[in-house]
N, C-alpha and C positions, 0 to 999 in steps of 0.2 A: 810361698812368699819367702822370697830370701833376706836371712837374718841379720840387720846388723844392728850397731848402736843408733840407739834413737837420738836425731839430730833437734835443739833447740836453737830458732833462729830469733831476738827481738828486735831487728832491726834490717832492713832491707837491704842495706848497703854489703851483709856478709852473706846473705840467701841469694843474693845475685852471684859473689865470688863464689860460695863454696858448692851450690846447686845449678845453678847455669854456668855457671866457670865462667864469668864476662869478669875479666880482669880491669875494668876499666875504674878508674879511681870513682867512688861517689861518696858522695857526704852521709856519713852514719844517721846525720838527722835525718835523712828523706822520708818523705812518710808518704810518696807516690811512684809506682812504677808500670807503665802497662806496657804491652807489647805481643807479638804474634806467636801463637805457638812452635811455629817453623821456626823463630830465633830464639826463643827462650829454652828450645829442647833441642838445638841443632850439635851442643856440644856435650848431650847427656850418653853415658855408655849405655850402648842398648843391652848389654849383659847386668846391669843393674838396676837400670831406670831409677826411680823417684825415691829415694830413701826414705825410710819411717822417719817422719818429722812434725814437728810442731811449729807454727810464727804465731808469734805478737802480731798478727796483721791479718786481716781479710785478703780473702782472693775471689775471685769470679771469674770464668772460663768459660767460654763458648768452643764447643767443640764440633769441626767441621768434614774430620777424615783421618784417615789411619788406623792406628792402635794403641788404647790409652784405656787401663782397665785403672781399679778404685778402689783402696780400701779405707773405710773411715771407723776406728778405733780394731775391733777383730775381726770386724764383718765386713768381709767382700762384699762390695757395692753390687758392680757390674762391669763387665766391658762395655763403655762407650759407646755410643752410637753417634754419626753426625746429625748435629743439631738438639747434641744432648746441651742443658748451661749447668754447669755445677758452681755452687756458691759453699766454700769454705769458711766459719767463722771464723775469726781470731782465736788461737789455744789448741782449735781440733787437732788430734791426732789423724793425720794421711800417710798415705804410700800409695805408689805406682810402680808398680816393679818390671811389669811389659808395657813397655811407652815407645813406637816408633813411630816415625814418617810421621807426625801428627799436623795437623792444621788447624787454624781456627783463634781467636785472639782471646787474650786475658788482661788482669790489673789487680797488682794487691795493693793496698791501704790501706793505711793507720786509721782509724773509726776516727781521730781526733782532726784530723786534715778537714772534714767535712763539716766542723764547728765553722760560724755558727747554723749552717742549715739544717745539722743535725748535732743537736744537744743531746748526752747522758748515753744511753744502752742504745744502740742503733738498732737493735731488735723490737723495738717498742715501734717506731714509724715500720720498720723494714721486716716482719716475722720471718722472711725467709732463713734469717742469720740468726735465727733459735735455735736451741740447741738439738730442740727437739721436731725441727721442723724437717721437711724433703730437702735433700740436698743436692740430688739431679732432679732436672723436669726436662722432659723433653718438648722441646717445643715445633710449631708448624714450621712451616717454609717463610711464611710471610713474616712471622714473630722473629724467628731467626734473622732476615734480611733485617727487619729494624733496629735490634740489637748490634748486629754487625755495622751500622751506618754510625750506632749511635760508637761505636769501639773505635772505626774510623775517624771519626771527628776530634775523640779522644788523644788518639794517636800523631794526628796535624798538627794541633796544639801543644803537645807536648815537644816535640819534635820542634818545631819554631820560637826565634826569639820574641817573647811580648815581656813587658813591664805587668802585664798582669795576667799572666801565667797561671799563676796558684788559680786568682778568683775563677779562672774561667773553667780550666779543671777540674776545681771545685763542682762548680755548676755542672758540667757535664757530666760530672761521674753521679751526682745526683740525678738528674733526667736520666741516665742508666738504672738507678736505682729504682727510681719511681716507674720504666718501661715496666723492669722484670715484677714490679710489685703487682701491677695491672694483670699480667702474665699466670701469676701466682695464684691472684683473688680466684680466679677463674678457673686454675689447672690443677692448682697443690693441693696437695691433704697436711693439712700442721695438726698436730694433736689438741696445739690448746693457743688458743687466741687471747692474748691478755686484755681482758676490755675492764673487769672492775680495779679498784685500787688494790683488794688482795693479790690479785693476779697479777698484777704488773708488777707489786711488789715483791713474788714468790719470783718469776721473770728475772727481775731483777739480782735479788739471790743465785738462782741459778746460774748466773752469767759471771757472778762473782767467786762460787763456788769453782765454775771452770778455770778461771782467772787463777787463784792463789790454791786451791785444794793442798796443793805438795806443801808447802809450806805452813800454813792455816788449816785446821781441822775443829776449830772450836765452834762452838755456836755464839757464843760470847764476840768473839772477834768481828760475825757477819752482821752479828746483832747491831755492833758499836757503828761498824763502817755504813751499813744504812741508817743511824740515827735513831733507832728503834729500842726496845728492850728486848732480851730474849724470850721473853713470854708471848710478846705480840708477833714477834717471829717467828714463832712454833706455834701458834693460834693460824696465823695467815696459811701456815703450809702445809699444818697439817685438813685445814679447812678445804685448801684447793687440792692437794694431792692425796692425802687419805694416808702420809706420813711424816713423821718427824724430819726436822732440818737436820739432826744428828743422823738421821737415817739415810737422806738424799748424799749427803757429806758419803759415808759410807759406802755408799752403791758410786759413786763416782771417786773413789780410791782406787775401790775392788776393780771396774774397771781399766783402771788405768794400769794395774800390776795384771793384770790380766793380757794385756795388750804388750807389756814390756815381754813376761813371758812368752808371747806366742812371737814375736815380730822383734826380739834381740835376744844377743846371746851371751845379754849381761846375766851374773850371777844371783842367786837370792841375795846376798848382803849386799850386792852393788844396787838393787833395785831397792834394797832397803834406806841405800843412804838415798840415793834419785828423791825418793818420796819423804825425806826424814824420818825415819820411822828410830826408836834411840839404838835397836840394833837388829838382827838378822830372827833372832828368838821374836822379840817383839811383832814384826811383820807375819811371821807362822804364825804367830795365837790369830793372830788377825784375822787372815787369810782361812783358817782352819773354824774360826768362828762361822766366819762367814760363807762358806761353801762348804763342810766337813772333809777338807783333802790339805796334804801338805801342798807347798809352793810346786815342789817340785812334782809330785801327783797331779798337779792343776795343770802342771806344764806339759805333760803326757795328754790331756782329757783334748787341750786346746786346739 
């Protein structure tokens, strides 16, 4: 995988400039974009493919042909198959670094575009956008066709003038939502299905964790922004996961410096500011707590 700096996109209007190269002016608000993979990858260098990067936004892709391999955080997915669907949450770390000749249609969006048919953590109706859920499924011939109908219809509407444009896009990226969920009940393996109120609430955490982790590390702060105390928030998580929320916090740092190491060729102190950490020493105790290797030994193992 070839190295570079890890791209942060929160807004669709510059992932469209600076990853499809579409120069075309668009409003920084937009919180919808779909379109075919032949156009959205027609202007990507195929000596670099997909840069290690992050959105503020969901994606979903259907994938119908060529060559389109995967990595989500340090682990290699796989090479693509046609009639693979991949559903990116908002936050993941991706890369594609061999991406050619590809087909097949996609659509990223803001989770908030879909209020109000989907209120709060869009994981809670939709488990595939867990974190911890399958992030390819491959689907039949027939499932794929109706997906595809449903991306088409997507596509008309967006494409044409209407006065009610958003609503209807809305809706249909919902009936997308709701196919692949059908899809899912039946094919996917998710490790954990949030069904009591602990669970949704740990869920919920976990979503929030991905969200601010670089900046927020406290338990305090998760605590507040769910309305909770932190005792009931280390009671729920350590009930559902068999570990502290300081600990989950931790395993989803370590990860993330893990990933900067192996997938850029930024420095230790440069990944030390990336994550806030107060300096370059600091991040080694971390690191070195946590795994027994310095940064740069971690960086060799990777």
């Amino acid at each position: 995988m070839k190295k570079n700096d890890i791209l942060n996109f929160d807004n669709l209007a510059d992932f469209e400039r600076v990853v499809v190269r579409d120069q075309k002016p668009y409003d920084i608000n937009m919180m919808v974009m779909p379109g075919t993979l032949e156009d959205k990858l027609r202007n990507l260098d195929p000596d670099k493919g997909i840069p290690a990067l992050r959105r503020q936004f969901n994606l979903v892709f259907l994938f119908l042909g060529g060559i389109h391999d995967l990595y989500i955080g340090t682990h290699y997915c796989q090479q693509l198959q046609p009639n693979d669907l991949v559903v990116v949450p908002e936050n993941m770390m991706v890369a594609a670094p061999n991406v050619r000749q590809c087909s097949g249609y996609c659509i990223h969006f803001k989770t908030a575009f879909l209020q109000p048919l989907v209120s709060g953590n869009i994981a809670t109706p939709f488990s595939f956008f867990d974190i911890e859920a399958d992030h390819i499924l491959h689907l039949e011939p027939e499932d794929s066709e109706a997906i595809q109908q449903i991306f088409r219809d997507i596509l008309r509407e967006y494409d044409r003038f209407s006065y009610e444009k958003d609503y209807l896009l809305r809706n249909y990226i919902h009936i997308l939502l709701l196919r692949i969920r059908e899809v899912y009940t039946t094919r996917a393996t998710l490790t954990g299905q949030p069904t009591s109120r602990s669970e949704k609430l740990v869920n919920e955490f976990k979503h929030l964790v991905e969200k601010h982790f670089m900046e927020e590390r406290s338990v305090q702060y998760y605590a507040d922004t769910l309305s909770i105390t932190p005792k009931y928030l280390s009671d729920a998580v350590k009930a559902v996961t068999g570990r502290s929320p300081s600990k989950l916090i931790q395993e989803r740092t370590l990860l993330e410096i893990k990933f900067l190491l192996h997938s850029s060729d930024l420095t230790v102190s440069q990944i030390g500011q990336e994550l806030n950490f107060n300096d370059q020493s600091h991040l080694s105790r971390f690191v070195k707590q946590q795994t027994g290797s310095s940064p740069l030994a971690l960086r060799q193992k990777i």
